[in-house]
MDAnalysis code that builds the backbone (N, CA, C; Angstrom):
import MDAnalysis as mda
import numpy as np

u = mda.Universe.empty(279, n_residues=93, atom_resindex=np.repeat(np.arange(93), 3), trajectory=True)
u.add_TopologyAttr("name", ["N", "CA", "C"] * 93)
u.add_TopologyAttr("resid", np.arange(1, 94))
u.add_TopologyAttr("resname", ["UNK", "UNK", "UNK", "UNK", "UNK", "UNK", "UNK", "UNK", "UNK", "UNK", "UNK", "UNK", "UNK", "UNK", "UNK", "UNK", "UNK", "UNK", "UNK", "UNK", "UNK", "UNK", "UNK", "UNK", "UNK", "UNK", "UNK", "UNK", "UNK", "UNK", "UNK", "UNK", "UNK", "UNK", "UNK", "UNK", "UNK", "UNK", "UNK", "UNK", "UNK", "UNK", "UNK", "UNK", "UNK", "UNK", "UNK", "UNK", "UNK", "UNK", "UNK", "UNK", "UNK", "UNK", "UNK", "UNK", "UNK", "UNK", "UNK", "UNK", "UNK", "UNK", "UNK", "UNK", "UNK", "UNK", "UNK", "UNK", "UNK", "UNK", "UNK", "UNK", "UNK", "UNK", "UNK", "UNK", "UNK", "UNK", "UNK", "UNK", "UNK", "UNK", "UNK", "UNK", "UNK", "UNK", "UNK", "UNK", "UNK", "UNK", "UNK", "UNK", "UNK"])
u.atoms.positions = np.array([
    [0.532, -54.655, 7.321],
    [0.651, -53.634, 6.316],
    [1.436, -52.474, 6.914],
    [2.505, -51.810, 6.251],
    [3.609, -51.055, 6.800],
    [2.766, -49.473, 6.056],
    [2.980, -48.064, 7.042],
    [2.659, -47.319, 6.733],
    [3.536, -46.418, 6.163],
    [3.922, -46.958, 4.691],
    [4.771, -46.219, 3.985],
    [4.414, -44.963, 2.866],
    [5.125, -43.827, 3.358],
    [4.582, -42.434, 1.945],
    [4.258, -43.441, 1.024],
    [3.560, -42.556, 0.478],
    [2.265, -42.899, -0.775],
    [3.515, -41.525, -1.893],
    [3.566, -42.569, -2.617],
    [4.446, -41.347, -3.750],
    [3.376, -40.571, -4.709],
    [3.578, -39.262, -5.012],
    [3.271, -38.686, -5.325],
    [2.503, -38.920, -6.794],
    [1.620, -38.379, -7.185],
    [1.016, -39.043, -8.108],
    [0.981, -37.984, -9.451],
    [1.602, -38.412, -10.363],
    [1.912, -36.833, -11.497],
    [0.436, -36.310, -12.278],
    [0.514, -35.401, -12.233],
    [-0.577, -34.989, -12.739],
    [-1.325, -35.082, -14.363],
    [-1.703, -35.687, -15.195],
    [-2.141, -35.945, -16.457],
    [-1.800, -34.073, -17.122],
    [-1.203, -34.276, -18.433],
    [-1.634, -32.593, -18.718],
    [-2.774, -32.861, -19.431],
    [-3.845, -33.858, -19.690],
    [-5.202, -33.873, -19.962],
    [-6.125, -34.575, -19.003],
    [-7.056, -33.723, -18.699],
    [-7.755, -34.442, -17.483],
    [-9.366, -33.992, -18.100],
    [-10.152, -34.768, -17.474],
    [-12.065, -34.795, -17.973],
    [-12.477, -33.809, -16.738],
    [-13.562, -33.394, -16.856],
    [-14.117, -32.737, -15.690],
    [-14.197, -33.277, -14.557],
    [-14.857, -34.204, -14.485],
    [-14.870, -34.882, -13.283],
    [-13.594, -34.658, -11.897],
    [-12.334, -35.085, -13.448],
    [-11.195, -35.094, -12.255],
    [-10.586, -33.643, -11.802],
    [-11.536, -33.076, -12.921],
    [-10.906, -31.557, -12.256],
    [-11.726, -30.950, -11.174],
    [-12.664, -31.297, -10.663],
    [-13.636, -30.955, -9.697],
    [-12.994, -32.124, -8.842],
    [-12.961, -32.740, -8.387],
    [-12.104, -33.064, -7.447],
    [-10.718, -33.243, -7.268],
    [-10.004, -32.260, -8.028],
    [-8.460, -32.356, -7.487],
    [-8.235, -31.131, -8.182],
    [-9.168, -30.072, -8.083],
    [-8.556, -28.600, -8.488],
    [-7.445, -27.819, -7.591],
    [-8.036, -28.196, -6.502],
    [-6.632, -27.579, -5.682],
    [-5.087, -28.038, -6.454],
    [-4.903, -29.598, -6.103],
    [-3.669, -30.084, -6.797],
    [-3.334, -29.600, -8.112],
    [-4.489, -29.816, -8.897],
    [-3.942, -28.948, -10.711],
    [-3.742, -27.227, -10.290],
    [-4.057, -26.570, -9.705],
    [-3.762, -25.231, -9.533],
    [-1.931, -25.434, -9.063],
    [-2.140, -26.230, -8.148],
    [-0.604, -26.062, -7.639],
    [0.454, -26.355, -8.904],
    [-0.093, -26.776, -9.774],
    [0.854, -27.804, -10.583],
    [0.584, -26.602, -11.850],
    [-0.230, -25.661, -12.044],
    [-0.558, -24.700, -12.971],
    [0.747, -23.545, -12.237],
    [0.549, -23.311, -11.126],
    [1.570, -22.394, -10.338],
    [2.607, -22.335, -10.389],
    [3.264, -23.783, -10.762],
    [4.335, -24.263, -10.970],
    [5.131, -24.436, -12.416],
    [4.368, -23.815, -13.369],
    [4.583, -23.812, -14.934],
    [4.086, -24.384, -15.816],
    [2.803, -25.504, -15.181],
    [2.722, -26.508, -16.148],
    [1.292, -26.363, -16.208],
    [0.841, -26.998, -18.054],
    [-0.357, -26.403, -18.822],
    [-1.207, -27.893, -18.491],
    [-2.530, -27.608, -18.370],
    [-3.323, -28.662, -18.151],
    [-4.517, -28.388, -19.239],
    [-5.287, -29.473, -19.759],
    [-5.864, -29.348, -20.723],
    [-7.318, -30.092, -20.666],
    [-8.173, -29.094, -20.286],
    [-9.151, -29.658, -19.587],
    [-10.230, -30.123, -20.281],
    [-11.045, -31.595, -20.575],
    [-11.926, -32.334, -21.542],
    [-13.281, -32.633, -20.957],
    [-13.627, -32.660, -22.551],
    [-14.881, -33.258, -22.001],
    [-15.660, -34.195, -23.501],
    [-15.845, -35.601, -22.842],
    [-16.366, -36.465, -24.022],
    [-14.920, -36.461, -25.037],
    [-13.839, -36.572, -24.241],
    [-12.219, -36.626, -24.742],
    [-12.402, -35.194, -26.171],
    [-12.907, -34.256, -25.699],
    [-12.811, -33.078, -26.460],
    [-12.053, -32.175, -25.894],
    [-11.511, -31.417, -26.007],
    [-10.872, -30.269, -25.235],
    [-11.471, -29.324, -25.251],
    [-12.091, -28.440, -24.294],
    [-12.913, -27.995, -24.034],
    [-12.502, -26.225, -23.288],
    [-11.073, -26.900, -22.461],
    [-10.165, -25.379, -21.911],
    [-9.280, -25.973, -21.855],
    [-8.567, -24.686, -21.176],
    [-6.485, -24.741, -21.318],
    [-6.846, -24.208, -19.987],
    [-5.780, -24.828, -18.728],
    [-5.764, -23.960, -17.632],
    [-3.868, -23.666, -17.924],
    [-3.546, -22.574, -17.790],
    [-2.194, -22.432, -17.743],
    [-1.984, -21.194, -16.967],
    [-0.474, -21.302, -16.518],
    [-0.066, -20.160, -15.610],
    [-0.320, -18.848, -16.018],
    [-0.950, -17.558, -15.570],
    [-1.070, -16.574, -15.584],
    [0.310, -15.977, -15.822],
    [0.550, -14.573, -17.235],
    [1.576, -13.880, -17.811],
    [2.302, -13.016, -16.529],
    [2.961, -13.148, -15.654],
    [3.706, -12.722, -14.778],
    [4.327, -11.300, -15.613],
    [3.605, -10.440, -14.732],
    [3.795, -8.388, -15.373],
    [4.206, -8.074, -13.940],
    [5.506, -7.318, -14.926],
    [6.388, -6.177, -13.694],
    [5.288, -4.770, -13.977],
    [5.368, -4.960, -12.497],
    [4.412, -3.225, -12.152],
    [5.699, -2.580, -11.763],
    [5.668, -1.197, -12.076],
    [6.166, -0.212, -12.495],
    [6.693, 0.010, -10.793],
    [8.137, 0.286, -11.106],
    [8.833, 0.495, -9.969],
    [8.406, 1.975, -9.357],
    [8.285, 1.937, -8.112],
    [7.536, 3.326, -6.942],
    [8.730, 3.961, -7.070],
    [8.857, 5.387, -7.610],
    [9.763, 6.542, -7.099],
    [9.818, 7.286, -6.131],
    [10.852, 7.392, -5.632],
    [11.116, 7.662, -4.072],
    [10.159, 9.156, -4.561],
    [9.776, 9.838, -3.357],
    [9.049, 11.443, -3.546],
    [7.811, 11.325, -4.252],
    [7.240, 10.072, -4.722],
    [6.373, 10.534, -5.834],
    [4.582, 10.724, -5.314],
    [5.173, 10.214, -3.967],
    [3.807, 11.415, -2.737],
    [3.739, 12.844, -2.577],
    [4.720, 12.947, -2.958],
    [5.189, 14.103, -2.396],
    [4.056, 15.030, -2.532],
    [3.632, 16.612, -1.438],
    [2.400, 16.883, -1.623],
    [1.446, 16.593, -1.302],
    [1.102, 15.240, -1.873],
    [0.006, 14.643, -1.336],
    [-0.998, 14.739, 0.124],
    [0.578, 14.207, 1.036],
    [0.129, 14.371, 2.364],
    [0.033, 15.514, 3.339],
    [-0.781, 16.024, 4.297],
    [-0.608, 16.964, 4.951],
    [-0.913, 16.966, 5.984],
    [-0.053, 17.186, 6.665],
    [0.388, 17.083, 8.201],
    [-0.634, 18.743, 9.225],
    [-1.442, 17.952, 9.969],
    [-2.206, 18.871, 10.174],
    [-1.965, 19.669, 11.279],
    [-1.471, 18.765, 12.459],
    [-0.535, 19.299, 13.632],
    [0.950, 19.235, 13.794],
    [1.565, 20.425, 13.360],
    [2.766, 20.393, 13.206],
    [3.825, 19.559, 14.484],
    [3.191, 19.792, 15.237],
    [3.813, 19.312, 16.625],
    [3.500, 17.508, 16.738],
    [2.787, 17.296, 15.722],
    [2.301, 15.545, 16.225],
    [2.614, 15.171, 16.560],
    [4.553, 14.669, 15.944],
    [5.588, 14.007, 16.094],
    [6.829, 14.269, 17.383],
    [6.372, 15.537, 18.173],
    [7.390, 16.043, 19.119],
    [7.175, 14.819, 20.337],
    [8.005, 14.787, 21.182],
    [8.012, 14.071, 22.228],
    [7.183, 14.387, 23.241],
    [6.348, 13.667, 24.056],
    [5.345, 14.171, 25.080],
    [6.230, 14.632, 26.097],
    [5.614, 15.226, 26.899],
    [6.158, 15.995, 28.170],
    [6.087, 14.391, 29.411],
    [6.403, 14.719, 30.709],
    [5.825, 14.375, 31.103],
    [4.456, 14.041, 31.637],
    [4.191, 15.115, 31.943],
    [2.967, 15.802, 32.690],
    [1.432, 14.670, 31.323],
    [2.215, 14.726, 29.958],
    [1.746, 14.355, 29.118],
    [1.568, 12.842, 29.185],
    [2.870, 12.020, 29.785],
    [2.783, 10.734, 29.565],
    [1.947, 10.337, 30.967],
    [2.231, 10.777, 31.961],
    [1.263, 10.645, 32.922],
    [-0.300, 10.427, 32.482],
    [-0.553, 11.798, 31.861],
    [-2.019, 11.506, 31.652],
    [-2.334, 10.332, 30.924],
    [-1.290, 10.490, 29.974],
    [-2.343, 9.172, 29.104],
    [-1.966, 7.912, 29.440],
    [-1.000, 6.962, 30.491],
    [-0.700, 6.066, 31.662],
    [-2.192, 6.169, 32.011],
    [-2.643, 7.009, 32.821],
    [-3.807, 7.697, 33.689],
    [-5.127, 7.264, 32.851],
    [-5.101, 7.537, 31.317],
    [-6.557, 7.105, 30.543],
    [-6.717, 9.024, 30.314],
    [-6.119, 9.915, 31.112],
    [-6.736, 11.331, 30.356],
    [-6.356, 11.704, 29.364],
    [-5.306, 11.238, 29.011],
    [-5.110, 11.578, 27.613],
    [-6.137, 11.659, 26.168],
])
């Protein structure tokens, strides 16, 4: 017996519970991907799993922190001295 790929197996767009409890991962991927699955029970339809409405969130304007933040030591950002980088090399910092 030769160990050849196993081809891919398409997904039903109606499936019973059963098969959706064991192959939810795979139907999610295949929901992710655009496609509607129609989930039964006693060949009733029972739910719809389909891809979630993809919403643009509102583009960030440059400045629109602005204010917000406040810088408490004006100096935070200056360059250490030496004497400075020593110490904290050292742990006194």
């Amino acid at each position: 017996m030769t160990n050849m790929p196993r081809a891919k197996q398409a997904v039903p767009a109606e499936v019973n519970v059963a098969y959706l409890r064991e192959n939810l991962p795979r139907l999610l991927k295949e929901v992710e991907k655009g496609k509607t699955v129609v989930v039964s029970r006693y060949r009733k339809p029972v739910a719809v799993i389909s891809p979630a409405p993809h919403t643009e969130g509102s583009a960030r304007r440059f400045g629109a922190g602005k204010g917000r933040v406040r810088i408490i030591d004006p100096h935070a950002f200056d360059p250490m001295t030496d004497e400075e980088v020593d110490a904290f090399l050292e742990g006194r910092y």
